[in-house]
MITI-62433 format. One line per field, with one value per residue (C-alpha): chain; x, y, z; residue number from 1. Coordinates in nm, 3 decimals. Example, Ala and Ser with C-alpha at 12.3 -4.5 7.8 and 13.67 -1.06 7.14 Angstrom:
<recs>
kette = c(A|A)
X = c(1.230|1.367)
Y = c(-0.450|-0.106)
Z = c(0.780|0.714)
nr = c(1|2)
</recs>
This chain:
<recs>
kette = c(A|A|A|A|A|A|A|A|A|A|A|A|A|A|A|A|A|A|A|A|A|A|A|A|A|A|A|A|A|A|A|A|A|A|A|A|A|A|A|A|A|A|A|A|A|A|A|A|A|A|A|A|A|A|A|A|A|A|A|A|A|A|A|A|A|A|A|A|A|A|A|A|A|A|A|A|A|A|A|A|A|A|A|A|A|A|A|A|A|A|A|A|A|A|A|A|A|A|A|A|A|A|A|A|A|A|A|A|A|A|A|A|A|A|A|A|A|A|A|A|A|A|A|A|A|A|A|A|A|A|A|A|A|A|A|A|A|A|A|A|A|A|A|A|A|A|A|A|A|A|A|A|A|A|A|A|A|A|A|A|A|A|A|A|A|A|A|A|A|A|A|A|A|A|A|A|A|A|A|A|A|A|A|A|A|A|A|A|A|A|A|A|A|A|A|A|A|A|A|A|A|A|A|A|A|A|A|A|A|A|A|A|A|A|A|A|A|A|A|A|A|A|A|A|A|A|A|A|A|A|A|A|A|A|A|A|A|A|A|A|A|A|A|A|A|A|A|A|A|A|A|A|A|A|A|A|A|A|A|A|A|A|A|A|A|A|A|A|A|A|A|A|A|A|A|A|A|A|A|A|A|A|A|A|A|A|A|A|A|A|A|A|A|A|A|A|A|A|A|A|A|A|A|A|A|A|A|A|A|A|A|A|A|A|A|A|A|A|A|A|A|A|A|A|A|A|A|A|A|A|A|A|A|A|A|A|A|A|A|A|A|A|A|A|A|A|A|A|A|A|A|A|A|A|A|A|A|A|A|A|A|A|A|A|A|A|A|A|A|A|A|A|A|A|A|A|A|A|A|A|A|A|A|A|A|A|A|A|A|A|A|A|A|A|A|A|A|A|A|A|A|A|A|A|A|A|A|A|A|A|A|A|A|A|A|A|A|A|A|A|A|A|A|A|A|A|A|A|A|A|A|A|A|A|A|A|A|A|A|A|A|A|A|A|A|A|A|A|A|A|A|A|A|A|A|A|A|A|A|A|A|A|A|A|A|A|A|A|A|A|A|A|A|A|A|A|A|A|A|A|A|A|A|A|A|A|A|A|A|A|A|A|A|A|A|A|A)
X = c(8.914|8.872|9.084|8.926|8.980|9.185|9.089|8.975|8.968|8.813|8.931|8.693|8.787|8.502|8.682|8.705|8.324|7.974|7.843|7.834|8.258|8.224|8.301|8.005|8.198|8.291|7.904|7.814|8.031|7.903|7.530|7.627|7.767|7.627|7.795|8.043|8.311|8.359|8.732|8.503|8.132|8.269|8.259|8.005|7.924|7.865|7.476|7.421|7.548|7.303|6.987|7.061|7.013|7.366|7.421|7.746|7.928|8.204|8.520|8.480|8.470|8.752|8.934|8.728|8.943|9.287|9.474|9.674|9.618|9.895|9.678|9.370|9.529|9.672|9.381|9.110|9.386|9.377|8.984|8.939|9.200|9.053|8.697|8.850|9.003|8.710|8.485|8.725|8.417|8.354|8.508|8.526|8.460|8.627|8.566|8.820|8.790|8.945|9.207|9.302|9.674|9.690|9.753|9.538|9.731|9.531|9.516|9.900|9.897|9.656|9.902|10.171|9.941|9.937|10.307|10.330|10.077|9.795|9.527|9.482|9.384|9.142|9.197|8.918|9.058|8.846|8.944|9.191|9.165|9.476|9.252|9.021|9.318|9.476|9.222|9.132|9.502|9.575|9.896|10.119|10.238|10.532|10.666|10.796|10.544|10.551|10.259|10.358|10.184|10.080|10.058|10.443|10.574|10.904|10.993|11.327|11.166|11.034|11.232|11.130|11.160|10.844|10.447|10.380|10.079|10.055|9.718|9.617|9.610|9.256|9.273|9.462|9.701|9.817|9.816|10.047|10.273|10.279|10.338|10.634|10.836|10.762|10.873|11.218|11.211|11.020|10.942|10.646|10.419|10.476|10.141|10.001|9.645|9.435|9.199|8.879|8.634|8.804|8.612|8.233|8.003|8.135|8.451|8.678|9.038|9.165|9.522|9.702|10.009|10.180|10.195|9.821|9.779|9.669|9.450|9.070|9.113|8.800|8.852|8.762|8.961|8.902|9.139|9.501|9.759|9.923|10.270|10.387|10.782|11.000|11.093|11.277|11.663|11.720|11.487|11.648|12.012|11.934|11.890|12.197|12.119|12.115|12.494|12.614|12.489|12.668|12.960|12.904|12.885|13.165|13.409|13.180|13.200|13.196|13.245|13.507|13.895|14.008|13.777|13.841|14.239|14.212|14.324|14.324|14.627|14.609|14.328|14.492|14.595|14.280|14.091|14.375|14.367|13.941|13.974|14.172|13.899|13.634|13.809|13.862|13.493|13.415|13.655|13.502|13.126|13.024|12.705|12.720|13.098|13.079|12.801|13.012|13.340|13.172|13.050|13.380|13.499|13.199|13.325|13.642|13.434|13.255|13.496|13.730|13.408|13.326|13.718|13.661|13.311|13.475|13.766|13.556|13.666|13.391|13.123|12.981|12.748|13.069|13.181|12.815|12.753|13.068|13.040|12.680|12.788|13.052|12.862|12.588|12.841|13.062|12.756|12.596|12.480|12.241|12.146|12.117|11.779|11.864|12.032|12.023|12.185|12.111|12.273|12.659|12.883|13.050|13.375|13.256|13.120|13.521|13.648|13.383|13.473|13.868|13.719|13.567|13.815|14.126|13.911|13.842|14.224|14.478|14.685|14.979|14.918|15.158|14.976|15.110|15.048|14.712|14.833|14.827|15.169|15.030|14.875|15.020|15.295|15.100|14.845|15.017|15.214|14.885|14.794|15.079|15.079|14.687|14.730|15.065|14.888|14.597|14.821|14.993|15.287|15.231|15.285|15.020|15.079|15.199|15.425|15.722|15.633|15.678|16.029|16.038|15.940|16.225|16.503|16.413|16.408|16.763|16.853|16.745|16.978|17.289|17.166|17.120|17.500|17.640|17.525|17.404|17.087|17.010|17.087|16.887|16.573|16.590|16.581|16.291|16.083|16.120|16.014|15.772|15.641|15.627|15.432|15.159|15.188|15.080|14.814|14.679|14.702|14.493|14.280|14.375|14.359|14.704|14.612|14.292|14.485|14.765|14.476|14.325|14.669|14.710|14.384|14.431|14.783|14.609|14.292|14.569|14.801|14.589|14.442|14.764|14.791|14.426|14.565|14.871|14.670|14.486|14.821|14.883|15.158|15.268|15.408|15.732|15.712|15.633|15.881|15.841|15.784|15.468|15.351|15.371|15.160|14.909|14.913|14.881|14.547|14.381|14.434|14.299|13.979|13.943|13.933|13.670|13.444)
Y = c(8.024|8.314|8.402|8.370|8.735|8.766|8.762|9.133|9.246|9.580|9.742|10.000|10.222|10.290|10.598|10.661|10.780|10.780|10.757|11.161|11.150|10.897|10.999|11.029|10.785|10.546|10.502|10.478|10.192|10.033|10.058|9.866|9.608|9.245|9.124|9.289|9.159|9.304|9.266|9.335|9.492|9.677|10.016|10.284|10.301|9.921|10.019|10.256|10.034|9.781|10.023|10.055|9.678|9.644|9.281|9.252|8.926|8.963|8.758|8.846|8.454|8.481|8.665|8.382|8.121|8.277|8.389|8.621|8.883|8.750|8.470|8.617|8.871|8.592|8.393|8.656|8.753|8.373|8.357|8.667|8.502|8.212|8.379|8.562|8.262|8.037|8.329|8.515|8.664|8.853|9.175|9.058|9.358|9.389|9.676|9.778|10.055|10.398|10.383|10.061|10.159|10.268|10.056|9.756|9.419|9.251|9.460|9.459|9.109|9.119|9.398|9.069|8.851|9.086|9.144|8.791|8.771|8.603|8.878|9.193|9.482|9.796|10.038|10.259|10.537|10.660|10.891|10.741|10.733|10.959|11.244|11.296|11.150|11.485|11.718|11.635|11.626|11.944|11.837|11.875|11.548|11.757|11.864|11.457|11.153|10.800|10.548|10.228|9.884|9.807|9.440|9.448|9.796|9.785|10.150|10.179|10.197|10.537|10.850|11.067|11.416|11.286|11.249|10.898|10.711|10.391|10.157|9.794|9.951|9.749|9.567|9.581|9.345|9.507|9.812|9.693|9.604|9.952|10.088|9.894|9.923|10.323|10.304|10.236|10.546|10.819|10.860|10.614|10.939|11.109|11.232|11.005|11.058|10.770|10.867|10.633|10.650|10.975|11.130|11.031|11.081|10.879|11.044|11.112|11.232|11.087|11.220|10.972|10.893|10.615|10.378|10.368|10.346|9.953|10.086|10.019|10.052|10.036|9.696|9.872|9.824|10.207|10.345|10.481|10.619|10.932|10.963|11.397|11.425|11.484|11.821|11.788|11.743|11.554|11.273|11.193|11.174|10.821|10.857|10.786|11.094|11.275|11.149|11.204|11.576|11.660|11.491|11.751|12.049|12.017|11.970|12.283|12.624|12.762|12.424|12.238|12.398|12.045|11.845|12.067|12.018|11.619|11.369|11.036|10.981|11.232|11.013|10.659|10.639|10.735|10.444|10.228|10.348|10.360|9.941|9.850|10.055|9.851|9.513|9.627|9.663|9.355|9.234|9.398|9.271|9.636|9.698|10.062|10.104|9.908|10.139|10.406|10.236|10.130|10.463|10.599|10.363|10.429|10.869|10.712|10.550|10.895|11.123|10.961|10.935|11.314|11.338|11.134|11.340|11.690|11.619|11.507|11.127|10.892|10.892|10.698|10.594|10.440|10.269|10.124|10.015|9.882|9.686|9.569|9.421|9.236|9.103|8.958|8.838|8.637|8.476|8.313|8.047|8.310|8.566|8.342|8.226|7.872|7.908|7.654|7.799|7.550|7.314|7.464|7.497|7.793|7.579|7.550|7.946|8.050|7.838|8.009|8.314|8.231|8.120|8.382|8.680|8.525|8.500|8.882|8.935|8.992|8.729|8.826|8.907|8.705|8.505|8.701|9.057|9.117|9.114|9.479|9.556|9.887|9.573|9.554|9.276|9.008|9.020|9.029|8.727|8.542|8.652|8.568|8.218|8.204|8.252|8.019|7.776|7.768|7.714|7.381|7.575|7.475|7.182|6.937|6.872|7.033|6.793|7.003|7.330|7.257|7.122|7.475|7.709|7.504|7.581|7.869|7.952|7.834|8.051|8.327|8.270|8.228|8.572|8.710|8.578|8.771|9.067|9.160|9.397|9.321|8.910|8.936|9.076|8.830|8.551|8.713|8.786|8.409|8.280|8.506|8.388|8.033|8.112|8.287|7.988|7.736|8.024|7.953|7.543|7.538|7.804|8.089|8.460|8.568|8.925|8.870|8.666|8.946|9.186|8.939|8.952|9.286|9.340|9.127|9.255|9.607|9.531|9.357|9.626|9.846|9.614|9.665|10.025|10.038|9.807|10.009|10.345|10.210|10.232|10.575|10.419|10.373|10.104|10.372|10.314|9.955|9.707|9.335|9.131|9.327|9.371|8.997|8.936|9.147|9.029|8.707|8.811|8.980|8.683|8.458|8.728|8.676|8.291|8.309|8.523)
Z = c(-0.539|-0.260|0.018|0.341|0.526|0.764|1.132|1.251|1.608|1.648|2.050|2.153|2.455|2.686|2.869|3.153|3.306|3.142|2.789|2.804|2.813|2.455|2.149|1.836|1.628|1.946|2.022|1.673|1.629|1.985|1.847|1.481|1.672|1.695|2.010|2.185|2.410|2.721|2.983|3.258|3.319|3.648|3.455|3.472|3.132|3.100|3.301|3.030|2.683|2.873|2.829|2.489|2.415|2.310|2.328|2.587|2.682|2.965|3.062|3.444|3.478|3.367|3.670|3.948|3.803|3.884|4.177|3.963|3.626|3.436|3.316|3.313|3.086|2.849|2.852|2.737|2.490|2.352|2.339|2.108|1.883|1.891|1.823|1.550|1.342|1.417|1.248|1.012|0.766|1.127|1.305|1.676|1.889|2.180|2.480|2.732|2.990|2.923|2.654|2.491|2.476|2.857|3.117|2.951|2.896|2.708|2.405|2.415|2.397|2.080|1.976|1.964|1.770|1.497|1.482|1.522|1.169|1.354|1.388|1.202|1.508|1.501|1.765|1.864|2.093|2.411|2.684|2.943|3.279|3.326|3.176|3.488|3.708|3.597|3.630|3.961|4.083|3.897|3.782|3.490|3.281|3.122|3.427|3.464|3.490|3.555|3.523|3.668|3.727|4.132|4.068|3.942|4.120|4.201|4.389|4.251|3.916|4.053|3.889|4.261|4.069|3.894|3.966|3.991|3.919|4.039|3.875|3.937|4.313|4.373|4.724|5.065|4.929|4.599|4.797|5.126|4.823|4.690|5.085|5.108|4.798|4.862|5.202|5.050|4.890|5.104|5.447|5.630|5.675|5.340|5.194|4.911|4.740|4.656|4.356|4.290|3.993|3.865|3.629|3.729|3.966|4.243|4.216|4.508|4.603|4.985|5.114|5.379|5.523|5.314|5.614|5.623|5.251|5.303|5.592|5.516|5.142|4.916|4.704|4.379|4.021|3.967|4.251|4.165|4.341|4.333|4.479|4.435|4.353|4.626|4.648|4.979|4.918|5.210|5.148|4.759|4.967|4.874|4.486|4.298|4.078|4.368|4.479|4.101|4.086|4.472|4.296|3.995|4.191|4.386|4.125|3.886|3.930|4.283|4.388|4.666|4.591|4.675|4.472|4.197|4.166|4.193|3.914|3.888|4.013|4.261|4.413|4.385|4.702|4.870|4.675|4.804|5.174|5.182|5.074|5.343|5.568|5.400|5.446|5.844|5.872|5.746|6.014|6.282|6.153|6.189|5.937|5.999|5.970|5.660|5.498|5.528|5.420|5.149|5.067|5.028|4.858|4.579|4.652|4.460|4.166|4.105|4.178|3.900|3.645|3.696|3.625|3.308|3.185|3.277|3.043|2.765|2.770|2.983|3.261|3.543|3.260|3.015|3.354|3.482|3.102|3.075|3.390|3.283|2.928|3.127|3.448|3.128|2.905|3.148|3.308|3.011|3.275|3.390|3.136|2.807|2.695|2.711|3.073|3.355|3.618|3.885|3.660|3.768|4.021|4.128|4.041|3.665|3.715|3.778|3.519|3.234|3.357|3.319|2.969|2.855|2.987|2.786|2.464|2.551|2.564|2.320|2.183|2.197|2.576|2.798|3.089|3.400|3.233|3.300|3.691|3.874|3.968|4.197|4.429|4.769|4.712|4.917|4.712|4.368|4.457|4.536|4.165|4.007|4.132|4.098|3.741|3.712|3.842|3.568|3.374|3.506|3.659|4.039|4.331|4.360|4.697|5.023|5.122|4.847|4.950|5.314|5.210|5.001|5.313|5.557|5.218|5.231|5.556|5.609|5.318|5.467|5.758|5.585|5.439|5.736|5.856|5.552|5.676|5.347|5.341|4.949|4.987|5.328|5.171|4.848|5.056|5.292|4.987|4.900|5.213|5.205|4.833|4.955|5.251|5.007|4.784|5.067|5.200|4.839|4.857|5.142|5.003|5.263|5.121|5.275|5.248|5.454|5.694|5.763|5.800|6.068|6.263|6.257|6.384|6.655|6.770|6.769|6.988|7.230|7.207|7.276|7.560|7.703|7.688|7.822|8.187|8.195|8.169|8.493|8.700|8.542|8.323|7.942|7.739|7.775|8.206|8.199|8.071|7.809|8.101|8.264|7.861|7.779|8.088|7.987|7.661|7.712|7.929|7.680|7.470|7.746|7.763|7.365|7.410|7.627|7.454)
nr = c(1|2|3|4|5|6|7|8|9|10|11|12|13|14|15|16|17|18|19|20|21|22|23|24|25|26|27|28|29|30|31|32|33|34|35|36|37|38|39|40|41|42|43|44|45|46|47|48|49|50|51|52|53|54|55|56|57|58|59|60|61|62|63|64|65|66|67|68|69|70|71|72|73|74|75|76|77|78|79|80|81|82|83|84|85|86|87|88|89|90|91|92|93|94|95|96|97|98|99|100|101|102|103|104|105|106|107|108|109|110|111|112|113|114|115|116|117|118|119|120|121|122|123|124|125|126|127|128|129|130|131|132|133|134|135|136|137|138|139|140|141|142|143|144|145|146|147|148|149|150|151|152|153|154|155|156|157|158|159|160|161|162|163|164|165|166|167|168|169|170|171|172|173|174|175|176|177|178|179|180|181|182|183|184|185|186|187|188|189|190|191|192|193|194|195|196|197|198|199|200|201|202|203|204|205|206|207|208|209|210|211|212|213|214|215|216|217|218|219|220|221|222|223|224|225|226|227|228|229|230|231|232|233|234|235|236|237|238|239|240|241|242|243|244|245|246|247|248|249|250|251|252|253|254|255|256|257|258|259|260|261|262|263|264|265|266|267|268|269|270|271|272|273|274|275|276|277|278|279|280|281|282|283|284|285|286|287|288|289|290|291|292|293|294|295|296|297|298|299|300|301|302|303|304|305|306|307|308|309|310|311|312|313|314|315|316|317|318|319|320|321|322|323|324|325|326|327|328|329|330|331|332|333|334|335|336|337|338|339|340|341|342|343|344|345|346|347|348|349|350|351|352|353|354|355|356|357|358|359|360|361|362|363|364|365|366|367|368|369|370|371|372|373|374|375|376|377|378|379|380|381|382|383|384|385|386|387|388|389|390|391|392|393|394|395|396|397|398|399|400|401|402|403|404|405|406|407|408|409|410|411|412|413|414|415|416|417|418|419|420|421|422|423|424|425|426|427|428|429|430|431|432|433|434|435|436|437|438|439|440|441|442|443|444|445|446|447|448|449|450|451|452|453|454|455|456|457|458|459|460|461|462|463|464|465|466|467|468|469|470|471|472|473|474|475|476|477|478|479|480|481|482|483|484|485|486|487|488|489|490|491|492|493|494|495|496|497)
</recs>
């Protein structure tokens, strides 16, 4: 009993012009051919294989019956498979333009079926389209290039220290897609080239400002994009690579004196003091004021990471991959295959995370450990009960802790009537820890609240000073009476905003 062979799919690459730019062997093996296959007959050389009585078939009504090429792709891809099985004493020939291992989709789905076992695959090379894409641009590859997908371009994918080519650029809609992503990373009139039919006869090179890219564009599936590095140091102030190597030089040789001689703990209290900045944007609903808050707050992250990589130990890269592997492995509800996230609730999201960061811990760990002590003290007793509280330790209603805070209170008092400084501040931090405790009941972030109030008796304080300043006075000339009147008319002005 015989084997039946296994099903052969030979890819031939047309290149990237005429029959002239074909190779002997390639149009040999076109010739011997008894039907060949064809992704599309919108290639030049498809005219010429034509004269030669090469019997073609094309999949172009293939692309009529879908708005997109993801399953245009998939289903040519499924068709030669299923050609091949149905006739496995046959080589199925298949022809792609250019290469069949650049920028073509379908063959790398074949390339699947064969790892898969389904299909054994024949690849016939022919001259890509990056060949004549080069010439006519006259650039070097090694100097750093990128070849990236139009239909799926995303602009931060874009290393912008390398040439860029961007295919699958073939109407004014793929394009206006292109224009925008790009817009996020270079300026709306920076100089693109548009390249169509490189490489024959109909060949031509058009420079234009990127916000006109979509403008009149030729609907044609041989047009690419070229996008030159940016040279200009100004216009990669955006690129994080950019931020890291400023970061580098001022702490290298010849670099900042001050930058040089920090440490880690030098710089705690600068991360500490460039938070509260950030949470007093916020506040204020200032987008711009946050930016930069925010931006000094990640100055902190990098400064301590260039610490780390100039003595040997880590680098911004140890604390972004460390920060990935967590972010993925404490949100299973999102990154594993068999994820439903819609399924949750950000109630259930907490408690997974709670979950899975005490099966990260040690053992031996006690609960309240893993706590910051360096927090402000608000804050840390707003932890420590958080966590107490997971764990059963905690009121279940408010009516006890109201009870608590008036105890309290009264305790305080008597403290006060002692005249003792130490007993006075025990019993202040104990009011004070009850308060935080019934800020956490009712779901109130104490610190954020204190922050509010301060706020507000600044802008009215300084409402004050502003009134006063109008009579040529100070809080110093005027006296409680005159303040609390102006006080209480900036608050009436607030109310009635």
């Amino acid at each position: 009993m015989s084997l039946a062979k296994f099903p052969t799919i030979c890819v031939f690459g047309l290149g990237a012009g005429t029959l002239d730019q074909m190779t002997l062997s390639t149009y040999r093996q076109l010739q011997a051919t008894d039907l060949l296959y064809l992704r599309t007959k919108a290639h030049p050389v498809v005219r010429e294989l034509e004269d030669l009585h090469i019997q073609m078939e094309s999949f172009d009504h293939i692309y009529e019956a879908h708005g997109t090429f993801g399953p245009v792709y998939e289903a040519i891809a499924e068709q030669l498979i299923e050609k091949a099985k149905d006739t496995p004493e046959k080589t199925v020939f298949y022809a792609v333009p250019g290469h069949p291992l650049v920028a073509e989709e379908t063959v790398q789905r074949l390339i699947d079926a064969e790892r898969k076992g389904e299909i054994t695959l024949t690849i016939v090379g022919g001259q890509s389209f990056l060949d004549p894409v080069f010439n006519v641009l006259r650039i070097d590859p090694s100097e750093g290039m990128q070849l990236l997908d139009g239909t799926q371009f995303r602009g931060r994918d874009w290393q912008v220290t390398n040439h860029l080519i961007v295919t699958q650029v073939y109407d004014s809609i793929s394009a206006s897609n292109v224009k925008l992503e790009l817009m996020e990373q270079v300026p709306d009139d920076y100089i693109v080239k548009v390249v169509v039919s490189a490489g024959n006869d109909e060949e031509s090179v058009k420079e234009v400002p990127l916000y006109t890219l979509d403008h009149d564009f030729e609907m044609t599936n041989l047009a690419v994009v070229y996008v030159p590095p940016i040279s200009d140091l100004e216009e990669r102030y955006h690129t994080f690579q950019t931020l890291r190597d400023v970061i580098a030089t001022l702490r290298g040789p010849g670099g900042c004196p001050w930058d040089q001689k920090q440490t880690h703990t030098s710089l705690k209290k600068y991360l500490l003091e460039e938070t509260y900045e950030v949470l007093e944007a916020i506040d204020e609903e200032d987008d711009d004021h946050l930016v930069e808050e925010l931006g000094d707050v990640l100055l902190q992250v990098m400064l301590h990471s260039q610490i780390g990589e100039d003595e040997g130990y880590f680098s911004v890269d140890d604390v972004i991959r460390t920060l990935t592997e967590k972010m993925i492995r404490r949100h299973p509800h999102v990154f594993h295959e068999d994820s439903h996230s819609e399924d949750i609730t950000s109630e259930q999201v907490v408690s997974n995370w709670e979950q899975i960061k005490q099966r990260e811990k040690e053992t031996d760990q006690k609960l309240l450990d893993e706590i910051p002590t360096s927090m402000p003290a608000i804050m840390t007793s707003y932890e420590l009960q958080k966590k107490a509280a997971k764990a059963g330790f905690t009121w279940r209603e408010a009516e006890p802790m109201w009870e608590k805070l008036q105890e309290e209170i009264q305790e305080w008092q008597e403290a006060l009537a002692t005249g003792s400084d130490t007993e006075s501040k025990k019993e202040l931090g104990d009011v004070l820890f009850i308060i935080v405790n019934l800020a956490r009941f009712y779901k109130l972030q104490p610190e954020e609240a204190l922050l509010m109030t301060n706020h507000k008796f600044k802008t009215r304080f300084s409402y004050i000073e502003d009134r006063l300043k109008e009579e040529n006075k100070t809080p110093n000339d005027s006296n409680l009476e005159e303040m609390d009147a102006l006080w209480r008319e900036a608050k009436t002005r607030e109310d009635h905003r």
